[in-house]
C-alpha positions as CSV (number, residue, x, y, z in Angstrom):
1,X,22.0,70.4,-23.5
2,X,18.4,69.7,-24.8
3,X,17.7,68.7,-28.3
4,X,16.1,71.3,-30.4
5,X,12.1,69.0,-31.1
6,X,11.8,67.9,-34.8
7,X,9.6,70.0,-37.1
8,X,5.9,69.6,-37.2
9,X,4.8,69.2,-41.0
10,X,2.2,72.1,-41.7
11,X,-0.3,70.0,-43.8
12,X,-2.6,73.2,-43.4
13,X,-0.6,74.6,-45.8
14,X,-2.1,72.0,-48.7
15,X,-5.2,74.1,-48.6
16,X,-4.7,77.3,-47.6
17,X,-3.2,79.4,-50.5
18,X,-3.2,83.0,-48.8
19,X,-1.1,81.9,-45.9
20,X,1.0,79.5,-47.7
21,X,4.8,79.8,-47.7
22,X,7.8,77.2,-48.3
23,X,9.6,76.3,-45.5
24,X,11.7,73.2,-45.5
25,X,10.9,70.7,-43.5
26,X,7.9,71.8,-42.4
27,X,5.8,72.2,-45.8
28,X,4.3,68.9,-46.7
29,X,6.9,67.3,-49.1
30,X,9.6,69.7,-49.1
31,X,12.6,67.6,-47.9
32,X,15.2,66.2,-50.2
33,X,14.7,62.9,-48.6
34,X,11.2,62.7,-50.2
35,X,12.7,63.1,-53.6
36,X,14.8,60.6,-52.9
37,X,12.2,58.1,-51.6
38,X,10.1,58.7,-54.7
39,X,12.9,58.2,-57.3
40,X,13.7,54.6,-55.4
41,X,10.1,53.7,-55.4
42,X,9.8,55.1,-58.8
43,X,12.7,53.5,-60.8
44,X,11.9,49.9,-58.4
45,X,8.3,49.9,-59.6
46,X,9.1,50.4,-62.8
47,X,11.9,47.7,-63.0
48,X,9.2,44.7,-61.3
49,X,6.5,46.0,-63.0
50,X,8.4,45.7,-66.6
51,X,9.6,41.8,-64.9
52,X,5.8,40.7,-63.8
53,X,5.0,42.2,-67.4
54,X,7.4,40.2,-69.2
55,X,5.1,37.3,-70.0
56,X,1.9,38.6,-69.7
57,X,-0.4,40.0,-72.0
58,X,-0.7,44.3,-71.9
59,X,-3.2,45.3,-69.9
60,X,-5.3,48.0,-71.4
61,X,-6.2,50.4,-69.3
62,X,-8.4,52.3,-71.4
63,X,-11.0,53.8,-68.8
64,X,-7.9,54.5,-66.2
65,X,-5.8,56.5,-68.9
66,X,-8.8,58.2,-70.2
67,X,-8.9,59.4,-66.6
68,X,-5.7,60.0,-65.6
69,X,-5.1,62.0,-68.5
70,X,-8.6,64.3,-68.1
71,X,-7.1,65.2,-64.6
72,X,-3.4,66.1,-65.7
73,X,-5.1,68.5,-68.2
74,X,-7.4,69.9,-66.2
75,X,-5.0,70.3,-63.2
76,X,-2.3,71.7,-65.7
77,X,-5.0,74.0,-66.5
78,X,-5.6,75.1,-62.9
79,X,-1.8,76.2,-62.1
80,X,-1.4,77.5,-65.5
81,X,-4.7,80.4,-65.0
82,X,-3.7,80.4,-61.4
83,X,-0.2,81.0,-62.0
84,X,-1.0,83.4,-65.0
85,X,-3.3,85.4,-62.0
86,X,-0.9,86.3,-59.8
87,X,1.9,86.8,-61.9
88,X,-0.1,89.5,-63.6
89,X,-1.0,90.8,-59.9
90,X,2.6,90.7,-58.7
91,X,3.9,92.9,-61.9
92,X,0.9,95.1,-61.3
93,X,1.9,96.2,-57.9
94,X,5.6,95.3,-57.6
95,X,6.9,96.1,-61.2
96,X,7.7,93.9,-63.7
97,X,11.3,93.1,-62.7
98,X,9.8,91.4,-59.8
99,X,8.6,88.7,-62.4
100,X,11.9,87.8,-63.3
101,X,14.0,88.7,-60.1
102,X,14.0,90.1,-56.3
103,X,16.1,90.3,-53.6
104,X,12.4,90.3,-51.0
105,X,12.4,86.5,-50.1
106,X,9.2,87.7,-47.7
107,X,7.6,88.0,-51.1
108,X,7.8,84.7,-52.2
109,X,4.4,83.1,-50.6
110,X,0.9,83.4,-50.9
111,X,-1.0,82.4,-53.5
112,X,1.6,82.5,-56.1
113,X,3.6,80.5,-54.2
114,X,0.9,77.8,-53.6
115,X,0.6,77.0,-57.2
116,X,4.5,77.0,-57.8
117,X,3.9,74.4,-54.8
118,X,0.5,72.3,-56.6
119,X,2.7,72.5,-59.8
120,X,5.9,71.0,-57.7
121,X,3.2,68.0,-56.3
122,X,1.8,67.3,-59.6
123,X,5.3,66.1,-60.7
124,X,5.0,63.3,-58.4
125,X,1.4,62.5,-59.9
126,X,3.0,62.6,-62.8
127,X,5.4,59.8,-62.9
128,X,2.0,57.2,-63.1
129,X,2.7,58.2,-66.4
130,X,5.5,55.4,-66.9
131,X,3.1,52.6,-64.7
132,X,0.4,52.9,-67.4
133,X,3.2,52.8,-70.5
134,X,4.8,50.0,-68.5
135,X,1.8,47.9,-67.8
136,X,0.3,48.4,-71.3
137,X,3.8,47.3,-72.4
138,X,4.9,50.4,-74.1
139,X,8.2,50.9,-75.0
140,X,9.6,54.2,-72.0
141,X,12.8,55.3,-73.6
142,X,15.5,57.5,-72.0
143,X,14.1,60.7,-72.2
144,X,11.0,59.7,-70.6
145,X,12.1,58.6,-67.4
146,X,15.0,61.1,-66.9
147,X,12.4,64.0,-67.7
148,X,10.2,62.6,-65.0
149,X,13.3,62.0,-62.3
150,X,15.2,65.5,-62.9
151,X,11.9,68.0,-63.0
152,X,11.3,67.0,-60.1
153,X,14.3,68.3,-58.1
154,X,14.2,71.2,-61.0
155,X,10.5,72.6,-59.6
156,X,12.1,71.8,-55.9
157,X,15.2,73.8,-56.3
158,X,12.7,77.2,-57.9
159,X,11.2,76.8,-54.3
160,X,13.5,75.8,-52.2
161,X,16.2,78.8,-53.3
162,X,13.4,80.7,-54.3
163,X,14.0,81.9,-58.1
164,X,10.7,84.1,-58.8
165,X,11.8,83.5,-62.6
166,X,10.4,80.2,-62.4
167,X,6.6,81.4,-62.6
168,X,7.4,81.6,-66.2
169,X,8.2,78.0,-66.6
170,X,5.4,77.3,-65.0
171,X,2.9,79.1,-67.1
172,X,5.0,77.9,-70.4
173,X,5.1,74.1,-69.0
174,X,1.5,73.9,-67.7
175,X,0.0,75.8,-70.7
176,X,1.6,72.7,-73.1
177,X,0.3,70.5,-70.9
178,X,-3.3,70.8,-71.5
179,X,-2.8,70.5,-74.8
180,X,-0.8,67.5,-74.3
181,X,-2.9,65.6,-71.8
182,X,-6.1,66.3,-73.5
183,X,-4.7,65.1,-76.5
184,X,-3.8,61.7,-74.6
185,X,-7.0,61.7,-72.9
186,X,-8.8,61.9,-76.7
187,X,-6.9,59.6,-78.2
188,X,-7.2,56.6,-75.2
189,X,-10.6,57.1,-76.0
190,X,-10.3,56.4,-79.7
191,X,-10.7,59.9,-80.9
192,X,-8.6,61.8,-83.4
193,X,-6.8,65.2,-82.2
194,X,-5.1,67.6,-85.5
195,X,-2.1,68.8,-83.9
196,X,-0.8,66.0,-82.8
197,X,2.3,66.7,-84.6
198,X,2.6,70.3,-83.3
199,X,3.2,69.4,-79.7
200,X,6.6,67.9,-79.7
201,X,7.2,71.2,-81.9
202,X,5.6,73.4,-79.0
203,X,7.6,71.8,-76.2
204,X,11.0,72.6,-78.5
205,X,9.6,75.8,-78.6
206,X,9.0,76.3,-74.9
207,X,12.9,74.8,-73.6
208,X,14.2,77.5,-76.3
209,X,12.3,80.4,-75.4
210,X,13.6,79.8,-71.3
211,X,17.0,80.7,-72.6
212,X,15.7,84.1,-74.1
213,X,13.5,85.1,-71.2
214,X,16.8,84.3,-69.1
215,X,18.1,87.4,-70.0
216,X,15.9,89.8,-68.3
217,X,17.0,87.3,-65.1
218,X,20.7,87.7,-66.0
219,X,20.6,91.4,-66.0
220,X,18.3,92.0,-63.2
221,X,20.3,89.5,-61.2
222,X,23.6,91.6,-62.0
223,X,22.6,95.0,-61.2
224,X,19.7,94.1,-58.1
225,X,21.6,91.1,-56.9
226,X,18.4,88.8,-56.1
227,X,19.0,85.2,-54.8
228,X,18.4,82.3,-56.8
229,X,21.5,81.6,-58.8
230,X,22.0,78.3,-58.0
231,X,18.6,76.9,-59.3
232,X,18.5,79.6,-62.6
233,X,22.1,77.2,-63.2
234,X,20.7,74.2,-62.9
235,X,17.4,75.1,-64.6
236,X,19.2,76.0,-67.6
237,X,21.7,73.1,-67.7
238,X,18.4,71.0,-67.3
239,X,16.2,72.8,-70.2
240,X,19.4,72.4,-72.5
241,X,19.3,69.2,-72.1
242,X,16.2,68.8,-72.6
243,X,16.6,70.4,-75.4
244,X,18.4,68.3,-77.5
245,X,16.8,65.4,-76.7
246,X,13.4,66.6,-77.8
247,X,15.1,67.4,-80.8
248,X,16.7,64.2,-81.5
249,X,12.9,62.7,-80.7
250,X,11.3,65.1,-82.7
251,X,13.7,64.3,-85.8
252,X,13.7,60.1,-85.1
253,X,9.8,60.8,-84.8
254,X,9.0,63.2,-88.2
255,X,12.2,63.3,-89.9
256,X,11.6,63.0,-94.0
257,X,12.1,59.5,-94.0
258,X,9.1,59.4,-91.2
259,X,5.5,59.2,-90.9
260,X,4.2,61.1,-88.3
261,X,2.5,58.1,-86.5
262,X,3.5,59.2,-83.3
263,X,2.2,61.5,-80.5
264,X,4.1,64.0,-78.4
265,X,6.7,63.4,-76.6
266,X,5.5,63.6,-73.2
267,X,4.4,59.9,-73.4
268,X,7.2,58.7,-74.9
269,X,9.5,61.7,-73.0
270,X,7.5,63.1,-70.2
C-alpha cells in the first residue's frame, strides 16, 4: 500500500489571476491549519507585546502608520474596482442570479476568484493593525480583536464552500475601507478628514444591508439549489454580530452625552 505524496503548494497561483482557482491545500494559504497558526501568533504577540509595553513609553510610529495605512487603502481600493470588474462581467454573460448563487463550482475561479483570494490575504495584513495600537499603547477593545480573528475564517469559508454571494461583501467591505484607511493614513499625519463621524455609520450601514441582499441568496438557493449554505450561515451569524457591536460602539462613541472625538471603528474595532 503506497502513501498517496503530500500536495505541492501552487505559489503560481499568487500571480496569475486568469488561471487561478481555490483548491485546498494546494493554494498558498488555504489550509485551516494556517488560520490557526496565525490566530496563536496573533493573540501571543499581542499579549508580550502589551507585557514589554507595560513600562515603557508609546512608541510613535508616525512614518510606519502613515504607511501602513496608505497601502490598506490603496489595496482595498484594488479588490474593490477589481472585484466591482468582474462581477459586472460575470452578470453580463451568466445572468444576474449568478451574482448571488450557482450550482457551477467550475465557475468559481479566474480573475474573480483571485481578488476574493487577495481580499482573503489582506486579512492577515490586516491584523498589524492591533501591533501598532498595541505598541503606541492604545487601548484594543473586544470588538477589535474578535473582528480581526473571525473575518478571517469568514473570507475562508466564502472560498473554501464557495458562496459566489460573497463578491458583494467584498465590494461593500473594501469600498468602506478606503475611506477608512485613508482617513487613518491623514490623520497619522496630522491632517483633518470631515467624515470622520460618518464611517462608523457607513460600516452599520454595510452589516445591515448583507441581511437585505441575502434574500435574492435565500430564494435563488431554494429554487436552483446552489452550494454554499454553510458559509451564507455563518456569514450572517457573524455580520449580526457584528452588528450590534458596532452599534453599541457607535452609541458609547457619539451618543448625546458624547463628543465625537473619536474615529471609526475599524481602529478601535477592525
Amino acid at each position: 500500500m503506497h502513501d498517496e505524496p503530500l500536495p505541492v503548494t501552487a505559489w503560481s497561483q499568487l500571480w496569475s489571476p486568469k488561471d487561478f482557482t481555490w483548491v485546498y491545500g494546494v493554494t498558498p494559504f488555504t489550509s485551516r491549519n494556517t488560520i490557526v497558526t496565525a490566530w496563536a501568533l496573533y493573540f501571543s504577540t499581542i499579549l508580550i507585546l502589551k507585557r514589554y509595553m507595560r513600562d515603557r513609553a508609546a512608541f510613535t510610529l508616525r512614518k510606519a502608520t502613515a504607511l501602513h495605512n496608505l497601502f490598506l487603502c490603496l489595496a482595498s481600493f484594488f479588490i474593490f474596482a477589481g472585484v466591482i470588474r468582474y462581477t459586472y462581467a460575470r452578470a453580463q454573460t451568466r445572468g444576474i442570479d449568478e451574482v448571488f448563487c450557482t450550482t457551477d463550482t467550475t465557475s468559481l475561479s479566474g480573475p474573480l476568484t483571485w481578488f476574493l483570494y487577495i481580499y482573503y490575504l489582506s486579512k492577515f495584513y490586516e491584523l498589524l493593525d492591533t501591533v501598532i495600537l498595541v505598541l503606541k499603547k492604545k487601548p484594543v477593545i473586544f470588538l477589535h480583536w474578535y473582528h480581526h480573528a473571525i473575518v478571517i475564517v469568514m473570507v475562508w469559508s466564502w472560498l473554501q464552500y464557495g458562496i459566489v454571494f460573497s463578491v458583494l461583501g467584498t465590494i461593500a467591505n473594501a469600498g468602506v475601507h478606503v475611506f477608512m484607511y485613508y482617513y487613518y493614513f491623514r490623520t497619522s499625519l496630522g491632517g483633518i478628514v470631515w467624515f470622520k463621524r460618518y464611517l462608523t455609520g457607513l460600516q452599520i450601514v454595510q452589516f445591515s444591508a448583507s441581511f437585505i441582499l441575502s434574500i435574492p441568496y435565500v430564494y435563488y438557493h431554494l429554487t436552483k439549489g446552489c452550494g454554499g449554505g454553510p458559509a451564507f450561515i455563518f456569514s450572517m451569524a457573524v455580520n449580526a454580530s457584528f452588528l450590534v457591536l458596532f452599534i453599541n460602539f457607535y452609541k458609547g462613541a457619539y451618543g448625546k452625552s458624547k463628543t465625537p472625538a473619536v474615529g471609526p471603528a475599524k481602529k478601535k474595532a477592525s
